[in-house]
N, C-alpha and C positions, 0 to 999 in steps of 0.2 A: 458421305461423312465429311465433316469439316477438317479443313487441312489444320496444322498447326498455329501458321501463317492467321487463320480465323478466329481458331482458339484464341490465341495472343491480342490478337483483335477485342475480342467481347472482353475478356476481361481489362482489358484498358477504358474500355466502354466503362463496365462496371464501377471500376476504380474512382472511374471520374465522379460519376453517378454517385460514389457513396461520398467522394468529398463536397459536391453540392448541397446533398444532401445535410449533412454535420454543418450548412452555414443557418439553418433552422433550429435553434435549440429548443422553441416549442413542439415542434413535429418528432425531432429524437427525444424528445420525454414522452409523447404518447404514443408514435408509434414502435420507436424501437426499446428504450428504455423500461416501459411498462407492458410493452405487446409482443416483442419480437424474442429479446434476449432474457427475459426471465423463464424463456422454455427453450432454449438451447443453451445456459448454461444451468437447470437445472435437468437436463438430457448427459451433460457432460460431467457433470455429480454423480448420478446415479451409475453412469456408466465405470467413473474411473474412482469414486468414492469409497468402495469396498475392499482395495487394493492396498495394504498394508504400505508399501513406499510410495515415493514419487513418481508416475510414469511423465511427466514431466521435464522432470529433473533427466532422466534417461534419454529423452528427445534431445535436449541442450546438449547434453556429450556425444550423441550421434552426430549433431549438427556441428559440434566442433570436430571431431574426427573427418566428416566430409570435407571440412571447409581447408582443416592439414592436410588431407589428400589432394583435394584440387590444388591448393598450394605445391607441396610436391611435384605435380605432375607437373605444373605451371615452370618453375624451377629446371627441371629436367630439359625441359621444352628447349627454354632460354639456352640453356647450356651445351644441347646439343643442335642449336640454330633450326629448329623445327616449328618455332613458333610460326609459320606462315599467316598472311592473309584472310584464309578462309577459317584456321584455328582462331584469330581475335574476333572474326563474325560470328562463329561460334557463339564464344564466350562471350561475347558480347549480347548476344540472344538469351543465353542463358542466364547470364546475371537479371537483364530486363526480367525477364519469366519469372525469376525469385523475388525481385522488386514488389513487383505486381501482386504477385501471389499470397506474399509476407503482408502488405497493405491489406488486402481485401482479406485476407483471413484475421489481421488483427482487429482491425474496426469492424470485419459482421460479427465475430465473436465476442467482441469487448471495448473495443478503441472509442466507439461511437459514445460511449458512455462519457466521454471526454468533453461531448458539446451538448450536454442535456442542462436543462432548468437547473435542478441539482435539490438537495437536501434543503436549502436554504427556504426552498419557496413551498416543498413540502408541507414545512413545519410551520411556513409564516413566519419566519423569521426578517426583521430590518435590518441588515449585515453593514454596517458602512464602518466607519472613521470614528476609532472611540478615544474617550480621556482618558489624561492620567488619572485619574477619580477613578474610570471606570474600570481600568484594569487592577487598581488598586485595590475595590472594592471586590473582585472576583479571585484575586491571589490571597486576599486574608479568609473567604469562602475556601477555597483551595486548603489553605494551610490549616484549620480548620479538621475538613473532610482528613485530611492528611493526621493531623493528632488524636483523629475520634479511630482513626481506624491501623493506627500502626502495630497495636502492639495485639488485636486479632487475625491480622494479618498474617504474624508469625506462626502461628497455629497449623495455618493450613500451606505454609511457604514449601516444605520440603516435598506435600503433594507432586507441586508442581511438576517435580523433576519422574514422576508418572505421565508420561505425554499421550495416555490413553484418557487421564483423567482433566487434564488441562485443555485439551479439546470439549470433553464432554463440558466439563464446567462451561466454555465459551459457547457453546449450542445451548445451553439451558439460561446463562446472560442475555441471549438475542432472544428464546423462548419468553424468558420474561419479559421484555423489553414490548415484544408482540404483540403484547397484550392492552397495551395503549396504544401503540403505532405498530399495527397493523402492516403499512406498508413495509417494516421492514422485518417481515418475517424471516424467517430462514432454513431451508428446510435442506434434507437430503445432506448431512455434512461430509464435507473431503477440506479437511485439513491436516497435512501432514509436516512433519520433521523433514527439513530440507537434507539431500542428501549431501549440501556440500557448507554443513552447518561451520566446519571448523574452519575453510577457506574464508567463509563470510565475515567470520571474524578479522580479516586481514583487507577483506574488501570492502566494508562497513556495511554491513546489511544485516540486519534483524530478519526480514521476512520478506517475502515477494509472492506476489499473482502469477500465474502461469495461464492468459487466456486460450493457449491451445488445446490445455487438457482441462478448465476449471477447477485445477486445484491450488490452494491455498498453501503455500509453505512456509513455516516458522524454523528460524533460527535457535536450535535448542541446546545449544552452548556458550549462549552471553545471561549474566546475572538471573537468576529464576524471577527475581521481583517486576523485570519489565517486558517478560514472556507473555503475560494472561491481556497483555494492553496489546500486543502485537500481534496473538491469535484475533482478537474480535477486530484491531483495524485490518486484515488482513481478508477477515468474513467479512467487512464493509463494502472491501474490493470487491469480492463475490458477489456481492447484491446491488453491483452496477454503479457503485459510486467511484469513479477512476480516478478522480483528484485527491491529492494526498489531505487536502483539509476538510475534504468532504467524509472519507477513510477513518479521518481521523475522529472527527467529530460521529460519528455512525458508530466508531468503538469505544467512544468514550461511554453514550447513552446507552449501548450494553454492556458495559462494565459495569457502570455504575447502580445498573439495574440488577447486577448480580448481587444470587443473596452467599456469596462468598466473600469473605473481606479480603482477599490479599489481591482478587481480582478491581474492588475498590480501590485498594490502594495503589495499584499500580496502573490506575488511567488516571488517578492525581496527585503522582508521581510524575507520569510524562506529562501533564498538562503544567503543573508546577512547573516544571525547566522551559517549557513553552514561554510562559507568561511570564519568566523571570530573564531571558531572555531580552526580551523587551521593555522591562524597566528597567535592567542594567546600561539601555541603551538610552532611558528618558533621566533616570535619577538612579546610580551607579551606588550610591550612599544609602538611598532608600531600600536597595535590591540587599545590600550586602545587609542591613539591620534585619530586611526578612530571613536573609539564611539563619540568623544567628537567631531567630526566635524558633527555627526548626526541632523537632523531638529529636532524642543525637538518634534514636535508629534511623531517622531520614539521613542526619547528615550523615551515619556509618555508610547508609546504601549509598549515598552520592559519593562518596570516598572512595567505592566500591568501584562506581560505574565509572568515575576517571583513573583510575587505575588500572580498570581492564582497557579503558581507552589507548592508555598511553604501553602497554604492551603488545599492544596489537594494531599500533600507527604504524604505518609505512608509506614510501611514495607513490607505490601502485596504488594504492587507496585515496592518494588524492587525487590520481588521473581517473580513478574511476568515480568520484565523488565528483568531478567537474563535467565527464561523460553526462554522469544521471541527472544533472542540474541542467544541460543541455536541452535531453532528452524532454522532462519535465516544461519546458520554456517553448517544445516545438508541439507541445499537446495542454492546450492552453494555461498555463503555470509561468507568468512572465518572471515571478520570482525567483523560479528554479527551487531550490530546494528547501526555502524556507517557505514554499508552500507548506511543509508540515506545522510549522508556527503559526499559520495564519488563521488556524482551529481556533485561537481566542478570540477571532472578532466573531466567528459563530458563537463563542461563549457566551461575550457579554451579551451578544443577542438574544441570544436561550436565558441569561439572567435580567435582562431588563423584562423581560415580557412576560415569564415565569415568576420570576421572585428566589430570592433567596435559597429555599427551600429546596429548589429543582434543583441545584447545583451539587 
C-alpha cells in the first residue's frame, strides 16, 4: 500500500500534468472539452439532477463550518501555547493536501474548460476589435429586439416567479437552439434555486456553477425579468463554456432561440446594458439619446434594476466583487470582470457574418 507520503506525491505529479496540459488549448478542446468532460458532468446531472435543492450549495456550508472549526481549534492552540512544531508540519501538510486536491478536482471536473478553443471557433466566428459603427449598428438591432418584444414579454413575466417552470422553459431554449448547433445540446437538466438566494443579493451574484456537484444555481430573488438570461448563461457554464463571455454568449443564442418572449427579452436586456456600457465610454451623448428612445417598460425595468442595486450595496460586496475580478484574471479573463461585457465583440461577430436577422 502506498504511504500518504506517495499519495501526496502522484497527486502533485498529476496536478502538474493537468497544468501542462491546459497550455494546449487545441488538445483541451478535443480531448477534454468534447471527450472527457461532457461525460462526467453529464454523470453529475444525472446523478445530483433529480434532487429538488442544492447538494452543492450544502457542500459550501459543510466546507465553511470545517474551515471555523479548524480555525477554532487553531485559536485555542495559540492560546493555550500548544501550537508546537510538529502541529504547524501538520497543518502544514494538510493545507498542501487541500491545495492539491481542490486544483485537480476543479480543473478534471470543470476548470480545464478555461484553456479550450472556445465558442468562438465553433461557430466561425472573427472576434477582434470593432467600430463605433459597429456597435452602433447592433445596439439599434438590440433596441429593436428590445420594442418588438416588451410588451409580450409581460404576459409570461409572473411565470417566471414558478421556478419549476423557468427552468423548464431554459431546457426547451437550449432544446431549440440544438437543433441548428448541435454542439450545444443539453441534456439531463439540474438547475436549481440557489439556497443562499437572498445573501447573494448583498453579495452581487445572480447565479453560479458548482463544478463539484454540476449543478447550475440561479439567483431567484433579484428582478424576475433578468432571471431567464441567467438560467441559460448559467446552462452555458454546464456545457463547458467557463469564460463569463463565452457563458454569456451561449445564453444569449438560447434565449433568443426561445419561443417565450420574456425569455427574449431578457438576454436583450442584459446584452442592452452590455453594449451601452461601452458607448457610454466612446460617445456618452450618443448612449444617453439611445436610453431616451427606450420603450418606458425598458426604462421602468432599468429603474427597477438600479434600485434593487442601490438597496442591496454594501462594502462586503465590493470586497467580494474585487475577489471574483481576481479570481476571473487568474483563469484566463485579464479583464476580470468585465469579461461579462466582452459578449459584444462576439455579437458583432455573430452579426457581421450572419446578418441582421440573426440578432
Amino acid at each position: 500500500m502506498l504511504s500518504k507520503n506517495k499519495w501526496l506525491t502522484g497527486f502533485i505529479v498529476l496536478a502538474v500534468g493537468i497544468r501542462i496540459f491546459s497550455l494546449f488549448p487545441e488538445a483541451v478542446e478535443r480531448y477534454y472539452s468534447n471527450g472527457i468532460y461532457p461525460v462526467t458532468a453529464g454523470l453529475q446531472r444525472i446523478l445530483f439532477g433529480w434532487i429538488p435543492f442544492s447538494i452543492g450549495d450544502i457542500y459550501y456550508a459543510v466546507l465553511i463550518l470545517l474551515l471555523l472549526n479548524k480555525l477554532i481549534i487553531l485559536v485555542k492552540k495559540l492560546r493555550r501555547k500548544q501550537a508546537d512544531k510538529q502541529y504547524w508540519l501538520r497543518g502544514g501538510k494538510q493545507f498542501v493536501w487541500v491545495v492539491v486536491l481542490v486544483y485537480v478536482g476543479f480543473n478534471g471536473l470543470w476548470g480545464l474548460n478555461y484553456n479550450r478553443t472556445g465558442i468562438a471557433e465553433q461557430l466561425g466566428l472573427k472576434v477582434e476589435k470593432y467600430s463605433k459603427d459597429d456597435l452602433v449598428a447592433v445596439m439599434e438591432t438590440i433596441r429593436e429586439r428590445l420594442q418588438q418584444t416588451d410588451s409580450a414579454a409581460m404576459l409570461t413575466r409572473q411565470d417566471i416567479r414558478k421556478k419549476r417552470w423557468l427552468f423548464s422553459q431554459a431546457k426547451q431554449s437550449y432544446d431549440s437552439l440544438a437543433i441548428h448547433q448541435p454542439e450545444l445540446n443539453y441534456s439531463f437538466r439540474s438547475v436549481k434555486p440557489s439556497l443562499y438566494s437572498y445573501l447573494g443579493n448583498y453579495l452581487g451574484f445572480t447565479g453560479y456553477y458548482n463544478p463539484f456537484s454540476g449543478e447550475a444555481q440561479v439567483n431567484t430573488t433579484v428582478p424576475l425579468f433578468i432571471q431567464p438570461f441567467t438560467t441559460c448563461h448559467e446552462i452555458g457554464h454546464q456545457l463547458g463554456y467557463a469564460k463569463e463571455n463565452e457563458a454569456n454568449f451561449a445564453g444569449y443564442l438560447a434565449a433568443k432561440s426561445s419561443g417565450d418572449a420574456a425569455f427574449r427579452y431578457s438576454v436583450y436586456f442584459d446584452l442592452y446594458t452590455y453594449s451601452w456600457y461601452y458607448l457610454y465610454n466612446i460617445d456618452s451623448s450618443m448612449a444617453r439619446d439611445f436610453s431616451k428612445q427606450l420603450p418606458q417598460q425598458v426604462k421602468d425595468d432599468f429603474k427597477e434594476m438600479k434600485e434593487f442595486n442601490l438597496r442591496h450595496g454594501n462594502p462586503v460586496e465590493q470586497v467580494i466583487d474585487k475577489l471574483y475580478g481576481e479570481y476571473l484574471k487568474a483563469n484566463q479573463q485579464p479583464s476580470g470582470k468585465l469579461a461579462y461585457n466582452e459578449v459584444i465583440a462576439w455579437l458583432v461577430a455573430y452579426y457581421k457574418k450572419n446578418g441582421k436577422e440573426a440578432i
